[in-house]
BAGU-790083 format. One line per 4 residues: number of its first residue (from 1); their letters; for each residue x, y, z of N, C-alpha, C. Coordinates in pm, whole numbers, plus 50000, padded with zeros to 5 digits. Example, Ala and Ser with C-alpha at 12.3 -4.5 7.8 and 13.67 -1.06 7.14 Angstrom:
BEGIN
1) AS) 51319/49431/50780/51230/49550/50780/51320/49670/50780  51285/49775/50708/51367/49894/50714/51290/50003/50787
This chain:
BEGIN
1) XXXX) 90224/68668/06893/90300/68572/06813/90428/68526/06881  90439/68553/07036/90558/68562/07082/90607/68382/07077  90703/68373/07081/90747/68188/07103/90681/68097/06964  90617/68206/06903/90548/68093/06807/90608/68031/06692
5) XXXX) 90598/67930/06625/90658/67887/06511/90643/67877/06370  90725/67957/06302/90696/68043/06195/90709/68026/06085  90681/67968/05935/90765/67882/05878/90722/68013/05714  90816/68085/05641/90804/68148/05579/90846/68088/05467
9) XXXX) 90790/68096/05352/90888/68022/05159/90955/68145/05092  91084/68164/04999/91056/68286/04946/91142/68389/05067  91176/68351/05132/91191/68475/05233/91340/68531/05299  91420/68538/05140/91510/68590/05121/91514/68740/05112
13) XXXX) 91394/68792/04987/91443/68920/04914/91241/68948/04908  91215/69037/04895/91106/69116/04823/91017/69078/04933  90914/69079/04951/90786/69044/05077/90838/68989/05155  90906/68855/05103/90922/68766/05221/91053/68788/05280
17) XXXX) 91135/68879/05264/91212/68960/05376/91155/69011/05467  91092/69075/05414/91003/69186/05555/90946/69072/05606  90886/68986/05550/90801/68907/05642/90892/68852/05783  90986/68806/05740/91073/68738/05762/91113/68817/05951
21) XXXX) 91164/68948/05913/91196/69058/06006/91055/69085/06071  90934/69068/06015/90856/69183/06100/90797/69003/06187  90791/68905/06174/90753/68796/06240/90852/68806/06374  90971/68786/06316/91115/68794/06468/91083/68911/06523
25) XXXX) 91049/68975/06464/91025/69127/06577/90917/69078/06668  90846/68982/06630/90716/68975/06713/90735/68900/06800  90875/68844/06781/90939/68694/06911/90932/68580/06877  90878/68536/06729/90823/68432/06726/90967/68374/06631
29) XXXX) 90973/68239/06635/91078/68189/06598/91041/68119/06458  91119/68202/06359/91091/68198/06207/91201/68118/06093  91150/67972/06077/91211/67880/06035/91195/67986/05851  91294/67947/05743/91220/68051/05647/91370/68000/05507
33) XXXX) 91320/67942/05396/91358/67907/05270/91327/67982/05140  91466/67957/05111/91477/68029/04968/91595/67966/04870  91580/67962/04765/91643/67944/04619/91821/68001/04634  91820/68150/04693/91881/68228/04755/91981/68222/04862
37) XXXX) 92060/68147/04824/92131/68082/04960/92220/68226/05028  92290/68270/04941/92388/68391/04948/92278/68482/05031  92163/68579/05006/92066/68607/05076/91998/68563/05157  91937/68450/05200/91922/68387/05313/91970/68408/05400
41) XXXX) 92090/68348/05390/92216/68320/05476/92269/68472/05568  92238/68580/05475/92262/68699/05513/92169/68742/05575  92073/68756/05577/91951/68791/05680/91925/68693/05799  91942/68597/05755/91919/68513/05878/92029/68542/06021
45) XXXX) 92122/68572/05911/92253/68641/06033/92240/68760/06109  92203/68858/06002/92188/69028/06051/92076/68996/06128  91949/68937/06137/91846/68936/06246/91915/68837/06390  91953/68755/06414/92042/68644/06505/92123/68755/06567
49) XXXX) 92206/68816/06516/92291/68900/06565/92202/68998/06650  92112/69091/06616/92033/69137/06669/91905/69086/06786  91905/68980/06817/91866/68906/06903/91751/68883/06880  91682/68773/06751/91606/68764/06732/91618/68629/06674
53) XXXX) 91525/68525/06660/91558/68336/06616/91486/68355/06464  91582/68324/06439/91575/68275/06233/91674/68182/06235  91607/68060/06143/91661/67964/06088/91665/67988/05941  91793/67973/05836/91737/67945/05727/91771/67839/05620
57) XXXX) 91676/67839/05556/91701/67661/05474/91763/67701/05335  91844/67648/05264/91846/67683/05123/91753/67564/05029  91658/67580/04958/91525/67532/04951/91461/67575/04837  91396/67429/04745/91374/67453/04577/91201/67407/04654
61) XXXX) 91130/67485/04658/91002/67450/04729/90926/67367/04619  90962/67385/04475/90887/67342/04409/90926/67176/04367  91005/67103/04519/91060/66997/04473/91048/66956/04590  90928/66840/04630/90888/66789/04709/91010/66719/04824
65) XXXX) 91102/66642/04791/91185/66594/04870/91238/66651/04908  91251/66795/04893/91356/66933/04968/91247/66989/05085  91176/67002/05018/90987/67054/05125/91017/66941/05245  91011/66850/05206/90971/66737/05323/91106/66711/05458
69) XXXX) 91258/66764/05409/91375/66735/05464/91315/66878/05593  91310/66949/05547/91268/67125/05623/91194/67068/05718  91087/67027/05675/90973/67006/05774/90962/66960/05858  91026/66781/05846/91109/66705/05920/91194/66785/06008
73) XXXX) 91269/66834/05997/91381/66933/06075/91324/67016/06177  91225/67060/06108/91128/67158/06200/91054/67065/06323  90973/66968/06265/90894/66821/06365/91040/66824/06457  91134/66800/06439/91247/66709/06529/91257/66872/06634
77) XXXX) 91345/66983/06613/91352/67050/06642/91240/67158/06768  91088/67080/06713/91009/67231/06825/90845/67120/06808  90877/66982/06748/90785/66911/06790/90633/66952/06650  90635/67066/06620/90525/67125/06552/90549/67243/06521
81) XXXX) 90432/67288/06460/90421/67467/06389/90351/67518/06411  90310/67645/06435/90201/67724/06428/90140/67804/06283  90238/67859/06221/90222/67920/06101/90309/67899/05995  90279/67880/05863/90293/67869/05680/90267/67973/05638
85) XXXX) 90363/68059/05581/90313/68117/05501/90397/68145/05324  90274/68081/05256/90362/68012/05152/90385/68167/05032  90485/68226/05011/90503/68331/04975/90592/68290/04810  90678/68220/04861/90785/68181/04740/90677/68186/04587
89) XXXX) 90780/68228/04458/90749/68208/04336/90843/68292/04271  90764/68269/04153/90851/68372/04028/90772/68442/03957  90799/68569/03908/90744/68638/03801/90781/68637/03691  90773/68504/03621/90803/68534/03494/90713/68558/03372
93) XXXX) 90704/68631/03290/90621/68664/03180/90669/68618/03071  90614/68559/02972/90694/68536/02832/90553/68502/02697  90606/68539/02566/90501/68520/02507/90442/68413/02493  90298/68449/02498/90173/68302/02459/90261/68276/02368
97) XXXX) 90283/68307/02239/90382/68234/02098/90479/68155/02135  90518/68201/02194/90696/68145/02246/90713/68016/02355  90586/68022/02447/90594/67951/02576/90625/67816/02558  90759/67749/02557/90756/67593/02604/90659/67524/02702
101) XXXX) 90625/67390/02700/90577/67331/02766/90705/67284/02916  90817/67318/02871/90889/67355/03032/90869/67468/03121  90911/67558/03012/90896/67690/03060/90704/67698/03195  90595/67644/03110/90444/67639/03188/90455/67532/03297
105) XXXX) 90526/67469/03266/90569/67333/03422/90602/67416/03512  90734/67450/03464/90839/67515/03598/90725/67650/03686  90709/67732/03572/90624/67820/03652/90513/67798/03752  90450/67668/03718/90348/67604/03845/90402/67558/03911
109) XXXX) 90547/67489/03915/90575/67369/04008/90607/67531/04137  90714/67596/04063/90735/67741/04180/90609/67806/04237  90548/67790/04151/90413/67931/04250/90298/67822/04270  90261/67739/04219/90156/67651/04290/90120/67514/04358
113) XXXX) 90245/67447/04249/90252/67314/04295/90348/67322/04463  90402/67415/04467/90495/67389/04606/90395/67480/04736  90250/67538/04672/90183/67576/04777/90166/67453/04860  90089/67378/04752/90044/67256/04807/90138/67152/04834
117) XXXX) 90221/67134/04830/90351/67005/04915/90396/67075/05043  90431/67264/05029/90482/67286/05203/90300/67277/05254  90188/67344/05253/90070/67323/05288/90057/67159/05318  90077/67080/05262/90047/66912/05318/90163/66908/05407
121) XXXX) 90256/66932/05450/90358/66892/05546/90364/66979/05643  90292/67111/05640/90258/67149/05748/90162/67159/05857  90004/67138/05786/89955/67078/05804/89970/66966/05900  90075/66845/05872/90076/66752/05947/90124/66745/06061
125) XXXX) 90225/66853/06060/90263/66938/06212/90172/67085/06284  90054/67082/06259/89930/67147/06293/89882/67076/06320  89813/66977/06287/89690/66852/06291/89634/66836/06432  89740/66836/06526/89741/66848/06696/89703/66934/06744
129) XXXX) 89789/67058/06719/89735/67162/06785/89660/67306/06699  89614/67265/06648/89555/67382/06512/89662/67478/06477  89667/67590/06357/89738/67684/06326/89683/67744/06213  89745/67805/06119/89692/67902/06014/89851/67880/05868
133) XXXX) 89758/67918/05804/89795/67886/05654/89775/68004/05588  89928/68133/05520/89865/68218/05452/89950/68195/05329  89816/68198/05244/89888/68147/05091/89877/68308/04985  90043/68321/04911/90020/68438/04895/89986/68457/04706
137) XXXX) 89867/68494/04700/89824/68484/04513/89871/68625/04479  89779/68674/04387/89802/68819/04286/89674/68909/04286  89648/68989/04266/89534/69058/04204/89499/68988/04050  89678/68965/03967/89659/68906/03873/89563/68771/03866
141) XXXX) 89538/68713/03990/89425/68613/03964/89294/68650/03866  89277/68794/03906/89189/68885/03832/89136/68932/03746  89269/68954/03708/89329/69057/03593/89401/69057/03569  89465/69110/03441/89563/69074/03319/89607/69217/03241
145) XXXX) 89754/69162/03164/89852/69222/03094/89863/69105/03005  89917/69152/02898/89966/69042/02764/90045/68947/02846  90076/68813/02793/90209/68705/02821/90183/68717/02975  90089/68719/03060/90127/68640/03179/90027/68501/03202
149) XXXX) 89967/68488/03092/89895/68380/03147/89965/68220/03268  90061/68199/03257/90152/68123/03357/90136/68183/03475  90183/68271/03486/90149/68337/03622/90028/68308/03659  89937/68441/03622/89841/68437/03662/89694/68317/03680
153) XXXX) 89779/68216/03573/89685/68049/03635/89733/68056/03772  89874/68050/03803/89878/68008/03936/89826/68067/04048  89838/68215/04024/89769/68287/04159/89614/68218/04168  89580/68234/04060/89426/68220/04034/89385/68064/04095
157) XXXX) 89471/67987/04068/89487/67853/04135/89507/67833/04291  89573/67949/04301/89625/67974/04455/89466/68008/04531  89469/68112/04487/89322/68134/04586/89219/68020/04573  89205/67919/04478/89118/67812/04469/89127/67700/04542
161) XXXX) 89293/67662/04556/89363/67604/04628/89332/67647/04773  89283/67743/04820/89269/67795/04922/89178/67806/05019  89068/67787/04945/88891/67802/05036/88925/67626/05026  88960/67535/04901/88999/67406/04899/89030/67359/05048
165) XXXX) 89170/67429/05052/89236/67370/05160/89159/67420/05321  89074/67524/05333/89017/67615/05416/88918/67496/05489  88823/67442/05394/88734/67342/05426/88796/67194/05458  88903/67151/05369/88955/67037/05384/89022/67006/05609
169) XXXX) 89115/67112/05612/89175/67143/05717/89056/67209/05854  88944/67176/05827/88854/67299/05950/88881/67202/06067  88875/67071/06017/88811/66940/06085/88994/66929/06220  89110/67009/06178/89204/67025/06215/89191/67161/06265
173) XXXX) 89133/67250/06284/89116/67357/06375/89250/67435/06259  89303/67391/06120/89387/67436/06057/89327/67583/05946  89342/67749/05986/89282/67815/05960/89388/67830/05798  89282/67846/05658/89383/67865/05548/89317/67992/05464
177) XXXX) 89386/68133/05465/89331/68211/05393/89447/68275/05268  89415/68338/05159/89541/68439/05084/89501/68527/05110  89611/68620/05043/89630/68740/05009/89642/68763/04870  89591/68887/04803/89649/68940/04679/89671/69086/04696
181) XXXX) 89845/69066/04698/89898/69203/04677/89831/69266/04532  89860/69404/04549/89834/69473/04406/89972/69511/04350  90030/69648/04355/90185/69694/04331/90220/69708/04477  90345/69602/04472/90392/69650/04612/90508/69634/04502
185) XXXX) 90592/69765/04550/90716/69784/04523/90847/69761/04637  90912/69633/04577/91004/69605/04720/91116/69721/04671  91177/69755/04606/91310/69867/04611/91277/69976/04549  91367/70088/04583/91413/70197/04495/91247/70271/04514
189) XXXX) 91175/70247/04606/91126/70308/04658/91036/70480/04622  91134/70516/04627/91161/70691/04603/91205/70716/04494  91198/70572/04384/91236/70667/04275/91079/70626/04159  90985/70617/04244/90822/70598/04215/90801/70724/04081
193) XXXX) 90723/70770/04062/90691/70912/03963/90541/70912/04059  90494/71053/04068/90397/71117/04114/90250/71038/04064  90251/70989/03891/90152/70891/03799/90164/70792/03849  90234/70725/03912/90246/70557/03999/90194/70551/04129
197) XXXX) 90189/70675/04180/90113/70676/04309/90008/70727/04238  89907/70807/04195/89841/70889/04187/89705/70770/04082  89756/70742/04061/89637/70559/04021/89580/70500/04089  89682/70548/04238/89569/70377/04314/89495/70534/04405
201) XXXX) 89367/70459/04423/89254/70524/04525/89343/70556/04627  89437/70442/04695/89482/70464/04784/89600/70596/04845  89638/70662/04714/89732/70755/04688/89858/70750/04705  89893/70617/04652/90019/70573/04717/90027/70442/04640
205) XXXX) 90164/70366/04561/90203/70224/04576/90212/70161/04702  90217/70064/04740/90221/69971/04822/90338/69933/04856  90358/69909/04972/90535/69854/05015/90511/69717/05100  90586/69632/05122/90569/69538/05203/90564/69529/05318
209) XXXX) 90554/69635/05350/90500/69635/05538/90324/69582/05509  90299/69656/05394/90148/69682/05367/90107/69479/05363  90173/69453/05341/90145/69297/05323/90193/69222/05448  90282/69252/05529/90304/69210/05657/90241/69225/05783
213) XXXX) 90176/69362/05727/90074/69342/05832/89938/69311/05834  89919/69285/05672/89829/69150/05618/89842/69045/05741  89928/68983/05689/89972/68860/05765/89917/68866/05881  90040/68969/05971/90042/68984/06078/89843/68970/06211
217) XXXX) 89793/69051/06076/89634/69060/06130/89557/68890/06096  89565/68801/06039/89533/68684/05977/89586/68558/06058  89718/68615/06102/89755/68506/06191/89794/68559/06315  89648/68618/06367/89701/68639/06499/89591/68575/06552
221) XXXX) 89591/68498/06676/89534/68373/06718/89337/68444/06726  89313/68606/06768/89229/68676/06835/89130/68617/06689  89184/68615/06575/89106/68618/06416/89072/68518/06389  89052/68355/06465/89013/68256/06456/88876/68231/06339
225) XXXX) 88846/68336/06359/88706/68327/06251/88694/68373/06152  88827/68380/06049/88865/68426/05919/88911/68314/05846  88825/68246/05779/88932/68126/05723/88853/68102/05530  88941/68069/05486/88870/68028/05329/88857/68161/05256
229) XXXX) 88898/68290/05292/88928/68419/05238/89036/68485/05146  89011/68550/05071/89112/68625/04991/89131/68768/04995  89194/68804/05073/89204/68969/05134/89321/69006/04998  89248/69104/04968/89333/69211/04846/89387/69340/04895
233) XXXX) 89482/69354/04841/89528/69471/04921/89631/69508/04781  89561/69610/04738/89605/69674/04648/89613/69861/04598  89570/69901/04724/89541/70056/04756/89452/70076/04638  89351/69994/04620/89239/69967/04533/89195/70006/04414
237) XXXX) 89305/69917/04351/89313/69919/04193/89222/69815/04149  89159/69739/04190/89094/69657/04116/88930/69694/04149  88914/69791/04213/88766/69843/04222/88763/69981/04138  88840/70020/04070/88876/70143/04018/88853/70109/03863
241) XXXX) 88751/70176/03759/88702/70146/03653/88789/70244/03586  88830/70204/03480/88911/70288/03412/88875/70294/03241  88859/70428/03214/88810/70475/03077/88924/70554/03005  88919/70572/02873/89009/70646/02777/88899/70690/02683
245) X) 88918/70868/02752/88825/70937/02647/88908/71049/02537
């Protein structure tokens, strides 16, 4: 991934931090937006300082004319891209009873509608020389808890959006697959309970390395022949049948 061009959403705080760090570790030069200016701004520094290229944008992804200023910047700057990876959203839950018809906008325009506006503008700086697209959904595409239906349309949209865009882009050598995390816990780590690990098959919650090096394996040039996929990675909670006797 060395010299390559990296374009992360979201990649202030939670996944798309690490993403953020474990891409520059790899040499590759990681353009990367967030909501988050105060955080941004701070990581983008602590990695720079450490001798590594991050740019960062302060950036409402779910608002097309902010998507398109980035991208532009990026075209002028390095000519093209190699990698998207559209991470940004929100978790918000609220009751079916309660839900405004703002409240169900906003939540798509953040987690799905802005897959597809950075995906079309990057894309158009791929088109030349091919690249890869990782779009990041839920397990919740899946499966469910009360009051997330908002959410979980979008993941569920996301991965659809995805084999979509997989076939649309082949004809561009443009590779587009997701991911669905399961529990990845970005903080506080160690203060898990023994019952939070002891659920997943895997024997363990999930941390965001576990998803970076998702990535990391998906967009590395050797995997050319992975495209239109939804890799889950959930230390395999969703193959795990669960009874109450």
């Amino acid at each position: 991934m060395k010299d390559h061009v990296v374009c992360i959403t979201g990649g202030a705080n939670g996944i798309g931090k690490t993403l953020v760090e474990e891409y520059a570790k790899q040499g590759s030069i990681v353009e990367f937006m967030d909501t988050d200016g105060e955080k941004g701004r701070e990581h983008s520094q602590r990695l720079n300082a450490e001798g590594y290229t991050t740019v960062f944008h302060e950036v409402n992804v779910g608002v097309p004319a902010e998507v398109k200023v980035v991208f532009n910047k990026i075209k002028e700057d390095y000519g093209g891209m190699d990698v998207l990876i559209n991470n940004a959203g929100v978790s918000r839950f609220m009751s079916f009873w309660e839900m405004e018809p703002d409240d169900w906008n906003n939540i798509l325009s953040s987690n799905l509608s802005s897959v597809f506006y950075c995906s079309r503008e990057a894309a158009l700086l791929m088109r030349d020389r091919g690249g890869c697209i990782i779009n990041m959904a839920s397990t919740r595409a899946s499966m469910s808890e009360p009051d997330t239906e908002a959410y979980s349309a979008t993941k569920g949209g996301i991965v659809s959006l995805t084999h979509s865009l997989a076939i649309t882009l082949s004809e561009a050598k443009i590779r587009v697959n997701s991911i669905s995390p399961g529990w990845i816990q970005t903080e506080d780590y160690d203060a898990l309970r023994k019952i939070d690990h002891d659920q997943h098959p895997s024997g363990r919650v999930g941390k965001p390395d576990d998803i970076a090096r998702a990535c990391l394996f998906l967009t590395h040039p050797d995997n050319d022949f992975i495209t239109g996929e939804n890799l889950v990675v959930d230390g395999g909670m969703t193959r795990k049948m669960i009874y109450k006797h």
